[in-house]
C-alpha positions as CSV (number, residue, x, y, z in Angstrom):
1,X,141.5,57.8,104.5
2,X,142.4,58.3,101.0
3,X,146.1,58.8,101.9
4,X,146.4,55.7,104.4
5,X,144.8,53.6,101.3
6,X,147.7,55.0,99.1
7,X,149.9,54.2,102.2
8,X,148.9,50.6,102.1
9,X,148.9,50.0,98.9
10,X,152.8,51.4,98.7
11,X,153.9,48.8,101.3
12,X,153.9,51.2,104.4
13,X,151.6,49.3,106.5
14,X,152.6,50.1,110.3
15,X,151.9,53.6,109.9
16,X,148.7,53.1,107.8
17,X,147.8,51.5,110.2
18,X,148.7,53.7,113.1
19,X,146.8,56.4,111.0
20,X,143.9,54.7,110.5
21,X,143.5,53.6,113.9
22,X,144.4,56.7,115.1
23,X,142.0,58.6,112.9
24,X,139.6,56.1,114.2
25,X,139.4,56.6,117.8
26,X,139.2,60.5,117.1
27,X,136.2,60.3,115.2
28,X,134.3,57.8,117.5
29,X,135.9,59.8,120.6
30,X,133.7,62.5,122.9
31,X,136.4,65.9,122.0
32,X,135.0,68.9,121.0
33,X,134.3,69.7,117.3
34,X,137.2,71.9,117.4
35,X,139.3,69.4,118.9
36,X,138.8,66.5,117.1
37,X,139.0,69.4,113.7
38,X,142.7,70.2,114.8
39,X,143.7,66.4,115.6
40,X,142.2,65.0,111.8
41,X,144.2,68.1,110.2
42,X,147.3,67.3,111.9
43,X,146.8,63.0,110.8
44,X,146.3,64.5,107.4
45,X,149.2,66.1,107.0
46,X,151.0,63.1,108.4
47,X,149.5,61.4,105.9
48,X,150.1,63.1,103.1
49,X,154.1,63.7,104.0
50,X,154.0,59.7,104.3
51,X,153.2,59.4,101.0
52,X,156.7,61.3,100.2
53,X,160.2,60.5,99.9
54,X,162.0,61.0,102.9
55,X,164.0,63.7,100.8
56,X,160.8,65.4,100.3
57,X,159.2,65.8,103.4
58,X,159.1,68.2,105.7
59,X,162.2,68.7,108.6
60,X,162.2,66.1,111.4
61,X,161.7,68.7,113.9
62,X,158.3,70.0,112.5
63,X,157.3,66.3,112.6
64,X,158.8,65.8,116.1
65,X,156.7,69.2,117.3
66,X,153.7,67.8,115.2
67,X,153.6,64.4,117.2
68,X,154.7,65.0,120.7
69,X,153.9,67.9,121.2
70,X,150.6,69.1,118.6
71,X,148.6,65.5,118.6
72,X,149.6,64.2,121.8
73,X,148.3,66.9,123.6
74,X,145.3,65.8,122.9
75,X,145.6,62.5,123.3
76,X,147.4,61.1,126.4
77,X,144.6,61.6,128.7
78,X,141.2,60.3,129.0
79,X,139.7,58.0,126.4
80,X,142.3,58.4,123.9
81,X,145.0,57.9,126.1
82,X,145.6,53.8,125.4
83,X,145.0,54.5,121.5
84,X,147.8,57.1,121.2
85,X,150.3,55.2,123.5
86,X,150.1,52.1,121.4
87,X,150.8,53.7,118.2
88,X,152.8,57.2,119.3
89,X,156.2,55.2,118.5
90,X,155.1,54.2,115.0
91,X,154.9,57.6,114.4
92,X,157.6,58.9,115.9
93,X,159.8,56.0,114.2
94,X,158.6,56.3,110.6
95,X,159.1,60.3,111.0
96,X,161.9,60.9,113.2
C-alpha cells in the first residue's frame, strides 16, 4: 500500500488504482494462504517497478510473464475473475 500511495502521489493514478483494487479483492478473497502470499508478492513488485523510470525497470517480457501469465492464473476464475478482467489492461498497458 505504501508503493500505490507513492504511485498516487506521483501522478500515476490508473495503475494505483488497479493495484489497490487489485490488492484489495485478494485480501478480502477465499484463496489459500499460499495463494493469496504469491499474488500480494507478485502486486508488490509491480509496485515497486511502477515507482521506476521506464529505463529502470525490469524487461517487458518479465512483466508480460508476470501479468498474464503469474497473477492471472490466479485470477480469471471464480471470485476474482470480474476484479482482474476490469483492470488486467491497466496493467498490461502501463507495463507493456
Amino acid at each position: 500500500i505504501n508503493n500505490v500511495n507513492k504511485l498516487n502521489k506521483s501522478g500515476k493514478e490508473d495503475i494505483s488504482i488497479a493495484l489497490e483494487q487489485i490488492t484489495r479483492a485478494i485480501n478480502e478473497s477465499d484463496l489459500n494462504h499460499e495463494l493469496k502470499k504469491g499474488c500480494l508478492d507478485h502486486l508488490d513488485l509491480l509496485s515497486a517497478e511502477a515507482l521506476k523510470s521506464q529505463d529502470k525497470r525490469l524487461h517487458k517480457s518479465i512483466f508480460s510473464t508476470l501479468i498474464n501469465h503469474g497473477i492471472a492464473s490466479y485470477l480469471v476464475a471464480g471470485e476474482l475473475a470480474e476484479v482482474w478482467s476490469f483492470y488486467e489492461p491497466n496493467l498490461n498497458k502501463f507495463f507493456l
